[in-house]
C-alpha positions as CSV (number, residue, x, y, z in Angstrom):
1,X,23.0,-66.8,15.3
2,X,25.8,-65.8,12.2
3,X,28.0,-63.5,13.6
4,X,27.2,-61.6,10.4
5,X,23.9,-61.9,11.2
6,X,24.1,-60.4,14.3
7,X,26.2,-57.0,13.9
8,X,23.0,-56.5,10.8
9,X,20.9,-56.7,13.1
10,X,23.1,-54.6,15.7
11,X,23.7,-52.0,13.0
12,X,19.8,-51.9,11.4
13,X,19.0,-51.5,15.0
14,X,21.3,-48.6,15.9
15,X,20.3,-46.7,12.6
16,X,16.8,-47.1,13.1
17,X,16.9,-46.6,16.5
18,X,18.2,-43.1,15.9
19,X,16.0,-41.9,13.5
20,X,13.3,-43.4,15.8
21,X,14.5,-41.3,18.5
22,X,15.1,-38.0,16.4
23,X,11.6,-38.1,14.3
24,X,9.2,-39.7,17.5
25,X,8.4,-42.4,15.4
26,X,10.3,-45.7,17.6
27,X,11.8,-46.8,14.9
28,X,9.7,-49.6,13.6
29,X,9.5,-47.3,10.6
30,X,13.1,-48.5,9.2
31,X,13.7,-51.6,10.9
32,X,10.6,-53.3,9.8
33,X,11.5,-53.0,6.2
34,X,15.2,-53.9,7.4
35,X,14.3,-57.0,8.6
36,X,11.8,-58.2,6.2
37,X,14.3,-57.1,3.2
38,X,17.4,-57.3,4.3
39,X,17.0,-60.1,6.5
40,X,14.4,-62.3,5.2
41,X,12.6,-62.5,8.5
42,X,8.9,-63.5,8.5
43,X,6.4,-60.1,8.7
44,X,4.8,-61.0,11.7
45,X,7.9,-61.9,13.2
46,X,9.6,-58.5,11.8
47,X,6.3,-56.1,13.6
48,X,7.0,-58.2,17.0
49,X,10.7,-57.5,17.2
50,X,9.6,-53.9,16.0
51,X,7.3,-53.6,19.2
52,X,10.2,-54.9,21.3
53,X,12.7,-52.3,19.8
54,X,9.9,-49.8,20.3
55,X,9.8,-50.3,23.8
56,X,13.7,-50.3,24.1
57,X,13.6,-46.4,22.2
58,X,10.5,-45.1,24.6
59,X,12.5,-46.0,27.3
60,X,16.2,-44.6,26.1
61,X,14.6,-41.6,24.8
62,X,11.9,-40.7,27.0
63,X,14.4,-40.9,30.4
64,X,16.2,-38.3,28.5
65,X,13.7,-35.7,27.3
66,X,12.1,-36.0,30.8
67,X,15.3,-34.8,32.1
68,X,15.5,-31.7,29.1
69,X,11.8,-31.0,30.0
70,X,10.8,-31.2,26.0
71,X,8.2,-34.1,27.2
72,X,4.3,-32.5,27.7
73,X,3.6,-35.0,30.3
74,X,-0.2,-34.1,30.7
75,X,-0.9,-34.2,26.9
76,X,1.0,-37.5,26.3
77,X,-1.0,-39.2,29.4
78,X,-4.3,-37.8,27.9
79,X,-3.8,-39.3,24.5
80,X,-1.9,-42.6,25.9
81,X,-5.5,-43.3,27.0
82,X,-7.2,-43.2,23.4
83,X,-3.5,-44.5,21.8
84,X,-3.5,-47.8,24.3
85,X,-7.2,-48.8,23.2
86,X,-6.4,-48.7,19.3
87,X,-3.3,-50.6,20.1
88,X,-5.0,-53.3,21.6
89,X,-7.5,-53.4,18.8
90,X,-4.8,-53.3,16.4
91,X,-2.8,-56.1,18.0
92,X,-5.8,-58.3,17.7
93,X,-6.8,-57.6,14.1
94,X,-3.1,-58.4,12.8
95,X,-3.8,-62.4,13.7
96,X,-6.1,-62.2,11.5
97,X,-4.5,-61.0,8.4
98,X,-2.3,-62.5,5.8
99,X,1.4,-61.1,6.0
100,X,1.0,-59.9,2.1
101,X,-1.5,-58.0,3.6
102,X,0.8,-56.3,6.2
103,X,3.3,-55.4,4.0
104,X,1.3,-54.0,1.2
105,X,-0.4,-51.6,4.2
106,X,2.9,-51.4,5.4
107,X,4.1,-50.0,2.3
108,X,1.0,-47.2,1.5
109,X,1.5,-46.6,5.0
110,X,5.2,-45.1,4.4
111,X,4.2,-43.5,1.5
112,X,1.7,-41.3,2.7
113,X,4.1,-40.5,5.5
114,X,6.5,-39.4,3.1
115,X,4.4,-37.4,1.3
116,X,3.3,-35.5,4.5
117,X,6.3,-35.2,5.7
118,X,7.8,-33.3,2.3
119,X,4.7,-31.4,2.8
120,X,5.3,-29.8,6.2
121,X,8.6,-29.1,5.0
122,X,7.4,-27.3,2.4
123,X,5.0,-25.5,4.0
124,X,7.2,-24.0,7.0
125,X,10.6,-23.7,5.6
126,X,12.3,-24.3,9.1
127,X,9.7,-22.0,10.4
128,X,7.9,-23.1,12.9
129,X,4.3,-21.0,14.2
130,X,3.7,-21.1,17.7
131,X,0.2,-21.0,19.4
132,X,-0.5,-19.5,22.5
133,X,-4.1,-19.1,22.5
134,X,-4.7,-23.0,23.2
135,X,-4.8,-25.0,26.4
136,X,-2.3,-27.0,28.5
137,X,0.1,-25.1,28.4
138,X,4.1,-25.9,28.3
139,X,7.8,-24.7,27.5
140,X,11.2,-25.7,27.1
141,X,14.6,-24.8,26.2
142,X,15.9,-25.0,22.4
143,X,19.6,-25.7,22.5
144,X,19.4,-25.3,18.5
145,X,17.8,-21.8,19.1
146,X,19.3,-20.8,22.1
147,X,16.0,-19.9,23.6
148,X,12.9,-21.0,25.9
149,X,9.9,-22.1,23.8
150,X,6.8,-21.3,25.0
151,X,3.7,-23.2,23.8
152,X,-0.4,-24.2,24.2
153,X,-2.1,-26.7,23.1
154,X,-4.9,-26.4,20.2
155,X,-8.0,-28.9,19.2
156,X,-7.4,-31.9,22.0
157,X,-10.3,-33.6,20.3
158,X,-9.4,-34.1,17.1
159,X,-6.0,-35.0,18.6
160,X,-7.3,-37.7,20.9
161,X,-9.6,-38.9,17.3
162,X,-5.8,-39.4,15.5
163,X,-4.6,-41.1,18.5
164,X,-7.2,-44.1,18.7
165,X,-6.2,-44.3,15.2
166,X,-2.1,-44.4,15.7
167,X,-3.1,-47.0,18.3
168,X,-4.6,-49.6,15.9
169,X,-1.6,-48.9,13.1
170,X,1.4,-49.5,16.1
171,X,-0.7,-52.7,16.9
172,X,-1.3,-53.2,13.4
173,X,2.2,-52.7,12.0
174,X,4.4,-52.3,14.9
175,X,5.4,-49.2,14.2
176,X,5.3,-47.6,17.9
177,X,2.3,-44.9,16.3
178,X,4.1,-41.9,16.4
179,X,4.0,-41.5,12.4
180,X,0.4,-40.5,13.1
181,X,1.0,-38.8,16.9
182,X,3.8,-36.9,15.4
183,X,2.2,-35.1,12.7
184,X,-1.4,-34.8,14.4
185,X,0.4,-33.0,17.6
186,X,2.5,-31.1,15.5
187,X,-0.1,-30.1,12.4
188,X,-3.8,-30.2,14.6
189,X,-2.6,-28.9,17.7
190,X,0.2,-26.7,16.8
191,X,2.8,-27.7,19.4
192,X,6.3,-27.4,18.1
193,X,8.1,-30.7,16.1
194,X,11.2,-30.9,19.1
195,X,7.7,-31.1,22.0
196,X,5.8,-33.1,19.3
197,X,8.6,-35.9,19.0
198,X,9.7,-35.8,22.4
199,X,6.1,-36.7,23.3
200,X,5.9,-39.3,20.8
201,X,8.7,-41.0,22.5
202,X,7.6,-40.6,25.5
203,X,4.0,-42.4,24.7
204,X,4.9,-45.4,22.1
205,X,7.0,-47.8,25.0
206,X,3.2,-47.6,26.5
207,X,1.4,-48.1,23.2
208,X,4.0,-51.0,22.2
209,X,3.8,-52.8,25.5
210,X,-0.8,-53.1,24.8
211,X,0.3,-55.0,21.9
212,X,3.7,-56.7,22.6
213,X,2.0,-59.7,24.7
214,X,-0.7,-60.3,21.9
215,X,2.4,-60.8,19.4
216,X,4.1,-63.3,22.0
217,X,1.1,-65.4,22.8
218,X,1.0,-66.1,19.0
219,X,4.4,-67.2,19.1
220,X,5.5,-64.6,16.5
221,X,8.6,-63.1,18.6
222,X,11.9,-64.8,18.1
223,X,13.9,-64.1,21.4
224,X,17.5,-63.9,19.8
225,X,16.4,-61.4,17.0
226,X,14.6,-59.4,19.1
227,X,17.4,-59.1,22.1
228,X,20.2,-58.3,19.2
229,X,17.8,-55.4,17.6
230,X,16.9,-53.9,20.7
231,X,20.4,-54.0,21.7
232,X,20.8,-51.6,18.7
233,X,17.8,-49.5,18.9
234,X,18.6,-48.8,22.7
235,X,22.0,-47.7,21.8
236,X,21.1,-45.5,18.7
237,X,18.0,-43.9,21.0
238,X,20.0,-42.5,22.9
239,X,22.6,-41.0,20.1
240,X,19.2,-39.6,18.4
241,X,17.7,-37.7,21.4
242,X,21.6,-36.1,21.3
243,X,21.6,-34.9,17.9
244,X,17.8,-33.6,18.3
245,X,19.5,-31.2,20.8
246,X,21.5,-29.6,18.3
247,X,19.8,-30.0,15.0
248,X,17.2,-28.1,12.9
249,X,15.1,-30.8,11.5
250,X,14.2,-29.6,8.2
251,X,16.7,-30.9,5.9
252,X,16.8,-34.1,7.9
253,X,12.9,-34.1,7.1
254,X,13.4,-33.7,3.7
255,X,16.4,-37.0,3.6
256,X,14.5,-39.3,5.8
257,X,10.6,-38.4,3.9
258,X,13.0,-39.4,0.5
259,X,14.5,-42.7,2.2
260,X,10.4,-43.6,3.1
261,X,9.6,-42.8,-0.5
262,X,12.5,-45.6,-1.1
263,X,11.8,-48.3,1.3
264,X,7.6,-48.3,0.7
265,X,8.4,-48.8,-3.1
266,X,10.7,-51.6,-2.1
267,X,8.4,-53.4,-0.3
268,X,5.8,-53.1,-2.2
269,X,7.2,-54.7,-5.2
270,X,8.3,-57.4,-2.9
């Protein structure tokens, strides 16, 4: 491998990595695009190294939260169940589909997540409301805010639904499904974004590993490019779950929903 080649791929893997880390989404989000336009590598090949990186930020990230307590451990086992049984499905269904295909689903995909994403911005202006009139309940300690958080959990079902759902898009696209966890943990069951994310990351290594043997089988994963990216991603986990300690994420939402905005135009012009 270039040398040149190689600190890319170190560097797109650190960046994304860290957003991946911060937002809950494994960072398959950047580093697909990254790869595929930056790099030239193959889409298939691009959503395997993706799962491989995913699985390198779950288990960076999640170590960490566990320690901090931000994890809900019951609610992310509960929905791993519905999450691993899209993935699968997803995993399956990508064999079968053109790579124009992926990337033009790919690219709606980000979209709508931008969209959503400047949308809960605008609608709680660093504000977050906090339910305590659900189930499960669970807390934690906000270093940004200097104070214990103390949360329930609202509408399980519909939660679980989204899930099944994130599943098939991680297997689909690679994208660890935490741009669907994410929002449906944060928006549907009302559990603050720090717990939301931190849940996310804990649950996508799990979701990524239903799919990652599917990918391989098909001889899609390139063992060099995946090594080097997760390399990065591993490293820039664990820099993102640090700044999410000390950061209010609502003008990093608005930055990163504006760089998705970017990137899905990109790729789908491509």
């Amino acid at each position: 491998m270039p040398i040149i080649s190689f600190i890319s791929l170190l560097l797109g893997g650190f960046i994304a990595g860290t957003f991946g880390a911060l937002l809950g989404l494994g960072g398959g989000v950047l580093l697909i695009p990254f790869l595929v336009i930056i790099l030239g590598v193959p889409m298939h090949q691009a959503i395997a190294t993706s799962i491989i990186a995913v699985i390198a930020t779950s288990s960076a990230g999640a170590a960490m939260n566990l320690e901090r307590r931000t994890v809900h451990i019951r609610l992310g086992m509960l929905l791993e169940i519905a999450t691993v049984t899209g993935a699968i499905l997803g995993g399956i269904t990508a064999n079968y589909l053109s790579a124009s295909v992926l990337a033009k689903l790919f690219s709606g995909l980000l979209f709508l997540i931008a969209l959503v994403m400047i949308w809960r911005a605008r609608q709680h202006r660093g504000q977050e409301p906090i339910y305590t009139d659900g189930a499960l309940p669970g807390s934690f300690y906000d270093d940004a805010d200097r104070k214990t958080v103390q949360y329930t959990v609202k509408k399980i079902p519909a939660a679980l639904l989204v899930s099944i759902v994130a599943g098939n898009v991680s297997g689909l696209l690679g994208v660890g499904g935490g741009i669907f966890k994410v929002p449906a943990m944060h928006i549907l069951s009302g559990i603050p974004m720090k717990a939301a994310t931190a849940t996310s990351n804990f649950m996508i290594g799990v979701t990524a590993a239903a799919s990652a043997f599917i990918y391989f089988a098909h001889g899609h994963l390139n063992p060099f490019i995946a090594s080097t990216a997760a390399l990065g991603v591993l490293a820039g986990s664990m820099t993102g779950v640090r700044v999410s300690r000390r950061i209010h994420g609502n003008m990093l939402t608005w930055i990163f929903a504006l760089a998705l905005l970017g990137i899905s135009i990109q790729l789908y012009l491509r």
